[in-house]
DRENDRENVEX-694173 format. One line per 10 residues: number of its first residue (from 1); their letters; for each residue y, z, x of N, C-alpha, C, CB. Coordinates in nm, 2 decimals, always signed. Glycine has a CB too. Layout:
BEGIN
NUM	A	Y Z X Y Z X Y Z X Y Z X ~ ...
// end
This chain:
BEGIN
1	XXXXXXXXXX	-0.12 +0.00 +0.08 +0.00 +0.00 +0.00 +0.12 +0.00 +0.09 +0.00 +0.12 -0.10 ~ +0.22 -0.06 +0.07 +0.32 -0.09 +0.15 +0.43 -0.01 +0.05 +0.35 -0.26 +0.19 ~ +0.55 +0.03 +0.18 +0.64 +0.10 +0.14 +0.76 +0.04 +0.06 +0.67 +0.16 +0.25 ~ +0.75 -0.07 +0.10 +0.84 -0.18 +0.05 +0.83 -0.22 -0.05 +0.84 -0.28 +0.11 ~ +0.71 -0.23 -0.10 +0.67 -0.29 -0.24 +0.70 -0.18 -0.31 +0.52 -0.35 -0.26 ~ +0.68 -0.06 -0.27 +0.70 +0.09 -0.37 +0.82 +0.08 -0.39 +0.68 +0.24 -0.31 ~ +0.94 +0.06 -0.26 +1.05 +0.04 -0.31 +1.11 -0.03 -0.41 +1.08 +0.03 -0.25 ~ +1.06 -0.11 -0.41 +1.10 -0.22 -0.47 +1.09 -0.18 -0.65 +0.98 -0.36 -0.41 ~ +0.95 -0.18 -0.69 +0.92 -0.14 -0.80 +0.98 +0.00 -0.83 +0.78 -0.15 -0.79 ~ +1.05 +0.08 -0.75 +1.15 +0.21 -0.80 +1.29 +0.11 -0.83 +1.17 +0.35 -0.64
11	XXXXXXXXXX	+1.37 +0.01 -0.75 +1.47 -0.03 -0.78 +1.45 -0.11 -0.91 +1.51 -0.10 -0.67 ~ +1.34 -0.18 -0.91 +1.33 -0.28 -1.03 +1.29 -0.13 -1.18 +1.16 -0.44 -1.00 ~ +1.23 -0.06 -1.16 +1.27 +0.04 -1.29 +1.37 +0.09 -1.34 +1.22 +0.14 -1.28 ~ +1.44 +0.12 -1.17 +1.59 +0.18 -1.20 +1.73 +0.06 -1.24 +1.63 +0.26 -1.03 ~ +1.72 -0.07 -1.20 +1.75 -0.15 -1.26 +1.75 -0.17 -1.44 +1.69 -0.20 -1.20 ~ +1.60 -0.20 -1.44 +1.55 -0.21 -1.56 +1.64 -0.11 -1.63 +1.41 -0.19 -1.56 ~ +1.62 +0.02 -1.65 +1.65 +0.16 -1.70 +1.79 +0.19 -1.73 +1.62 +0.26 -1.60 ~ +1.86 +0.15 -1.64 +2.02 +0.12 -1.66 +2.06 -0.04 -1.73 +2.08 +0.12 -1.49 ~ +1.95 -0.16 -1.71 +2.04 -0.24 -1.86 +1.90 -0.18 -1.97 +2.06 -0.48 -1.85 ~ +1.88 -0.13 -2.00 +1.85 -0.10 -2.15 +1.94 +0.03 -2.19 +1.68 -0.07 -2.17
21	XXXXXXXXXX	+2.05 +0.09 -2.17 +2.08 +0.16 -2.16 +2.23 +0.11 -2.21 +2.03 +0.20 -2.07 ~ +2.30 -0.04 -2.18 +2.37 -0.08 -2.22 +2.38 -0.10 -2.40 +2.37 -0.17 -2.14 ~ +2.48 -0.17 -2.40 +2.53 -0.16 -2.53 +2.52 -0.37 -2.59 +2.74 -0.08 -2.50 ~ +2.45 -0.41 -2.51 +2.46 -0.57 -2.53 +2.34 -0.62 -2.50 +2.55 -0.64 -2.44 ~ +2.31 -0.67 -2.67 +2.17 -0.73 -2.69 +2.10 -0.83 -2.54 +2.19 -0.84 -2.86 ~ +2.20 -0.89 -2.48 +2.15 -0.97 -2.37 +2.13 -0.89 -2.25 +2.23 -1.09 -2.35 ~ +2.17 -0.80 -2.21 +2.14 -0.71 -2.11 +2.04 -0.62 -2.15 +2.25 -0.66 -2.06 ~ +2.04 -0.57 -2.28 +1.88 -0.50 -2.30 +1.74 -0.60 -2.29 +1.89 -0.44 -2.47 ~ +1.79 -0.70 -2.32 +1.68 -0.80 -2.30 +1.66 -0.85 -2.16 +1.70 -0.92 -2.38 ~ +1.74 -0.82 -2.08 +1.72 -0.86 -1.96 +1.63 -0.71 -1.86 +1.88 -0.90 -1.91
31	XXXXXXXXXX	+1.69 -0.60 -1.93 +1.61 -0.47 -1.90 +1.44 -0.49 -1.97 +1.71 -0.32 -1.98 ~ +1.41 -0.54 -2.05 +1.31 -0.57 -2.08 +1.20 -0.62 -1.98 +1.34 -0.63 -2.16 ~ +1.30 -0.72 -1.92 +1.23 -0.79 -1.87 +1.22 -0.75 -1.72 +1.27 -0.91 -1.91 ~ +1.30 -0.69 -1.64 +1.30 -0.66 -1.54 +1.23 -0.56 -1.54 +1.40 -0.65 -1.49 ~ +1.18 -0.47 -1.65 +1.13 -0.35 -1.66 +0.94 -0.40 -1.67 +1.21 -0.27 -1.80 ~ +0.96 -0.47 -1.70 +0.77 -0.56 -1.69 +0.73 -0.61 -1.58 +0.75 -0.70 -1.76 ~ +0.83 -0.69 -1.51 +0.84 -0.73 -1.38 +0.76 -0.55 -1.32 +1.03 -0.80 -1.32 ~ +0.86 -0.48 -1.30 +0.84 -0.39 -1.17 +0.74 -0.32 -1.24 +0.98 -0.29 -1.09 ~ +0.68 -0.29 -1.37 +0.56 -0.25 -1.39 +0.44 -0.35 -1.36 +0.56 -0.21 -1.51 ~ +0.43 -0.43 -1.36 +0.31 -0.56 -1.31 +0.29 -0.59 -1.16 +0.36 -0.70 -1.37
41	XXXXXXXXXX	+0.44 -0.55 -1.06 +0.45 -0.56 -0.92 +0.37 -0.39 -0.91 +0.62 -0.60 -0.86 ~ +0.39 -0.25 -1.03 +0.33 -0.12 -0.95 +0.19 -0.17 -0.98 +0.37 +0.06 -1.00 ~ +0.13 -0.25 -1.10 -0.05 -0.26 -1.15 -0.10 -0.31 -0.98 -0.10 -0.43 -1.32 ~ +0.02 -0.41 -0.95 -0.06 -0.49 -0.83 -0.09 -0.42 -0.68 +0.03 -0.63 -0.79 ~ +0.05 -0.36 -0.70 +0.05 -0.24 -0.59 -0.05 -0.12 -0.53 +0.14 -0.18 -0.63 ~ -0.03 -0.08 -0.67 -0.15 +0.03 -0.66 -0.30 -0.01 -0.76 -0.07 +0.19 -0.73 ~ -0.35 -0.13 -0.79 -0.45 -0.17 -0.80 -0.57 -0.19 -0.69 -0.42 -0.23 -0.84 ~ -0.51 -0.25 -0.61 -0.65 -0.24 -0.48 -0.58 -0.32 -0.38 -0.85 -0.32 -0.52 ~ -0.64 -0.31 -0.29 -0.63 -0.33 -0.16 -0.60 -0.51 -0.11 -0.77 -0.27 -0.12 ~ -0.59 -0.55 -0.02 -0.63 -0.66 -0.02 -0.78 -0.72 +0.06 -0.52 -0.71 +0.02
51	XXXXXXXXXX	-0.82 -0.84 +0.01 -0.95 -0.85 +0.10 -0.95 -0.99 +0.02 -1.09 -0.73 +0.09 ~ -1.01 -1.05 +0.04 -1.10 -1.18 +0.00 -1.14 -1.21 -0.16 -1.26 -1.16 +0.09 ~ -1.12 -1.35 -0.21 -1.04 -1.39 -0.33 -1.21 -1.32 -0.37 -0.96 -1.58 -0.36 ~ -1.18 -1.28 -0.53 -1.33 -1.21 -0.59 -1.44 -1.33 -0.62 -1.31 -1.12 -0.77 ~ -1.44 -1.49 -0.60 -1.48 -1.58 -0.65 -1.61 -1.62 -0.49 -1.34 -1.69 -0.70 ~ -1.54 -1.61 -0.36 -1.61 -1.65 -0.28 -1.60 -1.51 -0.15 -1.57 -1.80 -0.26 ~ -1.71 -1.49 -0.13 -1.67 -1.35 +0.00 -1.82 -1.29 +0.08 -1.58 -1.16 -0.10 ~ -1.79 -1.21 +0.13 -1.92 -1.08 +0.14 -1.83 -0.99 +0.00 -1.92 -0.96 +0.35 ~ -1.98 -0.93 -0.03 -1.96 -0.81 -0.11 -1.87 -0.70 -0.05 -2.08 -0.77 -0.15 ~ -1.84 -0.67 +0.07 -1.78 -0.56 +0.15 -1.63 -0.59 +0.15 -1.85 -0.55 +0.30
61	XXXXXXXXXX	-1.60 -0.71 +0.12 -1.48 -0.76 +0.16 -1.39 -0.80 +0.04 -1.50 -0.86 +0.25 ~ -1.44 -0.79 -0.08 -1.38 -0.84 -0.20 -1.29 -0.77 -0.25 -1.46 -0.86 -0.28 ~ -1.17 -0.80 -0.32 -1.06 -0.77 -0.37 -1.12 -0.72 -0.54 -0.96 -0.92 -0.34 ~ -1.08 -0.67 -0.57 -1.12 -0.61 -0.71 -0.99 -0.73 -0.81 -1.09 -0.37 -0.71 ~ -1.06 -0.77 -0.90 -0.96 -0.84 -0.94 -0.94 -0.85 -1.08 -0.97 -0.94 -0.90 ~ -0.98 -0.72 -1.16 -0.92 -0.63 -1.29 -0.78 -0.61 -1.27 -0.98 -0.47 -1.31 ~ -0.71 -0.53 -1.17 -0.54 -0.54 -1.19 -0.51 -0.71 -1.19 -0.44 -0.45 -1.05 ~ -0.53 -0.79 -1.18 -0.51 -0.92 -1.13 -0.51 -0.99 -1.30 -0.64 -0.97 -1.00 ~ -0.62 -0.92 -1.37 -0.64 -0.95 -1.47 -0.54 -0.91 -1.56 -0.76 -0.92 -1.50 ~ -0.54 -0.78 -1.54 -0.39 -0.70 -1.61 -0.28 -0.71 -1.62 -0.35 -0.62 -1.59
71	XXXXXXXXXX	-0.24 -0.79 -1.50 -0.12 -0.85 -1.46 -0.07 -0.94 -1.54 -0.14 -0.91 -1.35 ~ -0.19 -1.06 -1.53 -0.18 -1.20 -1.57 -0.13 -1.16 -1.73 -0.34 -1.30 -1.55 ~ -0.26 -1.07 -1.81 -0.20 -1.03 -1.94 -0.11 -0.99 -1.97 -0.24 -0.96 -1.97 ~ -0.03 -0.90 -1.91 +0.09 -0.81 -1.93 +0.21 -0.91 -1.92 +0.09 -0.68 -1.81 ~ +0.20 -1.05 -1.82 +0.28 -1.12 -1.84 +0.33 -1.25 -1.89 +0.30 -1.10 -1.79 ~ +0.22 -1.27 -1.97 +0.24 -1.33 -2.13 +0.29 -1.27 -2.25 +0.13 -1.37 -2.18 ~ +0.23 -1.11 -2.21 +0.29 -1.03 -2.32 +0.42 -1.00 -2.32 +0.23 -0.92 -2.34 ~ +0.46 -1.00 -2.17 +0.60 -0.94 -2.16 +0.69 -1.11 -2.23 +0.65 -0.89 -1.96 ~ +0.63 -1.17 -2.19 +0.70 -1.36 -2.22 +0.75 -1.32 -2.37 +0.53 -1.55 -2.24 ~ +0.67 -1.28 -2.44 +0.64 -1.30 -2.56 +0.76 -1.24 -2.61 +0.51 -1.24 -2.61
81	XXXXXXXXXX	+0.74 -1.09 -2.60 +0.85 -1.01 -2.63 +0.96 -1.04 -2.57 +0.83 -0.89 -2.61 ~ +0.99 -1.09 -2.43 +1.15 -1.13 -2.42 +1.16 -1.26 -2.50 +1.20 -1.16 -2.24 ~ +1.11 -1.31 -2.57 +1.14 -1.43 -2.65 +1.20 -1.39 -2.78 +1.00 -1.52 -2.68 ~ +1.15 -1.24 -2.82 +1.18 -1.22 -2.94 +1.29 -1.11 -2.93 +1.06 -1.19 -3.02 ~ +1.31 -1.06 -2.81 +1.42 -0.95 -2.79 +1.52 -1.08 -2.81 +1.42 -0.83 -2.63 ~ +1.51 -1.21 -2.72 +1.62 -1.32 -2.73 +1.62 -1.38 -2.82 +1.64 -1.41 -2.65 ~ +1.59 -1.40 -2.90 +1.58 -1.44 -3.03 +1.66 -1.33 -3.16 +1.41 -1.46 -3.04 ~ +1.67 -1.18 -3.12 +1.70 -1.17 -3.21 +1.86 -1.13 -3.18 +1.60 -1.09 -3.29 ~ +1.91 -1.16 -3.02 +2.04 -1.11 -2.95 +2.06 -1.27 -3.02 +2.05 -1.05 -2.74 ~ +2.00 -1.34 -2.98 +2.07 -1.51 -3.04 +2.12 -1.45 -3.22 +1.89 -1.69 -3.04
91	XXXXXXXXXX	+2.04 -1.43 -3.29 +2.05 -1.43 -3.45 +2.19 -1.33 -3.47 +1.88 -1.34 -3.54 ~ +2.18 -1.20 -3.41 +2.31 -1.15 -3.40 +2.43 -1.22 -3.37 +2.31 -1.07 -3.32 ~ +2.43 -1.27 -3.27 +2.49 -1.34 -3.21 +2.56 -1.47 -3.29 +2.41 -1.36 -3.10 ~ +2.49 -1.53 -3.35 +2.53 -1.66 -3.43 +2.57 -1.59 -3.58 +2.40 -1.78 -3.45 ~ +2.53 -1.47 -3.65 +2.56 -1.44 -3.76 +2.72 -1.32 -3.74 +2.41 -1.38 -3.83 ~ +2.70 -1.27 -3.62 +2.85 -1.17 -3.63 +2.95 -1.23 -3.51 +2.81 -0.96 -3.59 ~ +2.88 -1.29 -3.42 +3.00 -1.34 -3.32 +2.99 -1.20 -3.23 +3.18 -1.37 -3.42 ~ +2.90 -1.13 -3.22 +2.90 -1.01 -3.14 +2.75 -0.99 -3.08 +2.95 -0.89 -3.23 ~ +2.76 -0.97 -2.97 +2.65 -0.93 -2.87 +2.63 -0.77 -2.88 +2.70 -0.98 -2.71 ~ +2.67 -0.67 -2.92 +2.70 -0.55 -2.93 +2.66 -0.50 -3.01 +2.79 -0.51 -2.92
101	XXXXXXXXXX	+2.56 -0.37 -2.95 +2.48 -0.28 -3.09 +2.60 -0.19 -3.11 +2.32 -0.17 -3.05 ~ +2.61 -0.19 -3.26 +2.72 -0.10 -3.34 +2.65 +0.05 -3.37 +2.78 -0.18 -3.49 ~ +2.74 +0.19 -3.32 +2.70 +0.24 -3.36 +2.67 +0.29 -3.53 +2.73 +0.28 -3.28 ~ +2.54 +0.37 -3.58 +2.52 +0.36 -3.71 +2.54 +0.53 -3.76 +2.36 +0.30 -3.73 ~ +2.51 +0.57 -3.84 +2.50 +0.70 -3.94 +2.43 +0.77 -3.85 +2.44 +0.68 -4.09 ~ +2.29 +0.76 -3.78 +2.24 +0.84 -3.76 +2.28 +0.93 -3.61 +2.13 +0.79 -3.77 ~ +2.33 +0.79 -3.49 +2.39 +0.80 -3.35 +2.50 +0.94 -3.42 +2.46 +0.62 -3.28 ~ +2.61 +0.89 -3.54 +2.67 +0.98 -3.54 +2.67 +1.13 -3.57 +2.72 +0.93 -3.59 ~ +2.57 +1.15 -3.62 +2.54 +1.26 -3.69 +2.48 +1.34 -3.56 +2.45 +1.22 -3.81 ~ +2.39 +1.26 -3.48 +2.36 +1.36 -3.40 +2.46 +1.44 -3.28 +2.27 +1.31 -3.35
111	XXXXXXXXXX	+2.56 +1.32 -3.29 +2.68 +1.38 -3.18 +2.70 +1.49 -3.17 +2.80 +1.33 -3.19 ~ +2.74 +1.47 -3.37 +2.82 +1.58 -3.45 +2.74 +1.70 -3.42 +2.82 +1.56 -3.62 ~ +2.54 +1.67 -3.43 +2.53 +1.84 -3.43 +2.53 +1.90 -3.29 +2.40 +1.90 -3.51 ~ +2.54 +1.78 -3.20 +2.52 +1.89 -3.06 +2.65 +1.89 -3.03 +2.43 +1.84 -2.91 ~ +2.76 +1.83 -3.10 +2.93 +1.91 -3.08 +2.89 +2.07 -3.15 +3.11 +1.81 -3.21 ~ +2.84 +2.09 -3.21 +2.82 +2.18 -3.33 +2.89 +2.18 -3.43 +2.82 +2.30 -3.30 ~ +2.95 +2.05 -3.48 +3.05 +2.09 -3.64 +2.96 +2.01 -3.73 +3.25 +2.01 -3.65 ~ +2.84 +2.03 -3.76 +2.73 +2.00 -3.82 +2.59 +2.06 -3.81 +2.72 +1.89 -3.80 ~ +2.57 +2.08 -3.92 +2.45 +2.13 -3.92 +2.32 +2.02 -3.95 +2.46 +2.24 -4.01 ~ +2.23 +2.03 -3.91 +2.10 +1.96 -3.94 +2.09 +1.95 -4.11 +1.96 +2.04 -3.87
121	XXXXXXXXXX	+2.12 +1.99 -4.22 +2.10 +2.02 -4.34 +2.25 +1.99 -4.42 +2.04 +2.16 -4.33 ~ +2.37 +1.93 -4.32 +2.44 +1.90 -4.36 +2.46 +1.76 -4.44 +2.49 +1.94 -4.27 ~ +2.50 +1.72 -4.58 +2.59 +1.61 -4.60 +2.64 +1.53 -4.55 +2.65 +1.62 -4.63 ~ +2.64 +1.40 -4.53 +2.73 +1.32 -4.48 +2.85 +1.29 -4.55 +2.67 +1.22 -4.45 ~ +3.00 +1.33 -4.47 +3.13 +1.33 -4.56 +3.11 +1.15 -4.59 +3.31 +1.40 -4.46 ~ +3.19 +1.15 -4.68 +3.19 +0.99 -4.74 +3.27 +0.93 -4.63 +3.25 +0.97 -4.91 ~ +3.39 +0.98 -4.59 +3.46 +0.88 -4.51 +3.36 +0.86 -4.32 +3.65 +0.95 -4.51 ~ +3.29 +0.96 -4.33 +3.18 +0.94 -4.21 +3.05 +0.79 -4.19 +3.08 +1.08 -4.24 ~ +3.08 +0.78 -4.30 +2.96 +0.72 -4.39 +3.01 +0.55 -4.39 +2.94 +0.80 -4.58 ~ +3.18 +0.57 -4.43 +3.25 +0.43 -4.41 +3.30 +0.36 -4.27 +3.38 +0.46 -4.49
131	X	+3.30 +0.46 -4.18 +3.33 +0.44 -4.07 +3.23 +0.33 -3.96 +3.33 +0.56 -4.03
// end
């Protein structure tokens, strides 16, 4: 296992982690995706070793090639889902003219109770509600 590749896969999480964290459907989708990347570079990482392709070898020398398998899976599946995270930043996008998740009723409410001017069991004031 190389130190470099570890690194790497910590920057691409910490990457990842910080745009999903944004406020814009196209940079969460980009965290998506960078976040699959550096999970499929740790399956490869810390899946096995290297040695000799699993198809032709000595038995002593062969590469285990289940993460390889996992890999390959995980990134069709990631395809998939960044198609549809962009797909639905496009639909926003063409129906409001905005790339930007708006906050809703619930984001607010929780603000409210860890300001403490709300209680969990509280009402929502009507002009809270219009906002």
């Amino acid at each position: 296992m190389s130190l470099s590749l570890l690194v790497l896969v910590g920057v691409l999480f910490a990457v990842g982690t910080y745009l999903l964290m944004e406020r814009s459907l196209t940079r969460v989708a980009l965290g998506v995706g960078v976040l699959g990347n550096g999970a499929n570079l740790l399956i490869v990482v810390a899946g096995s070793d290297s040695g000799q392709a699993p198809i032709v070898g000595r038995p002593d020398q062969l590469t285990d090639p289940l993460p390889q398998a996992l890999v390959l899976t995980a990134i069709v599946i990631g395809f998939a889902l960044l198609s549809f995270v962009l797909a639905l930043a496009w639909r926003n996008w063409t129906i409001t003219e905005n790339d930007g998740v708006e906050d809703d009723f619930e984001d607010r409410s929780l603000v409210s109770r860890k300001e403490g001017t709300a209680k969990p069991g509280d009402a929502p004031h009507h002009e809270d509600v219009a906002r």
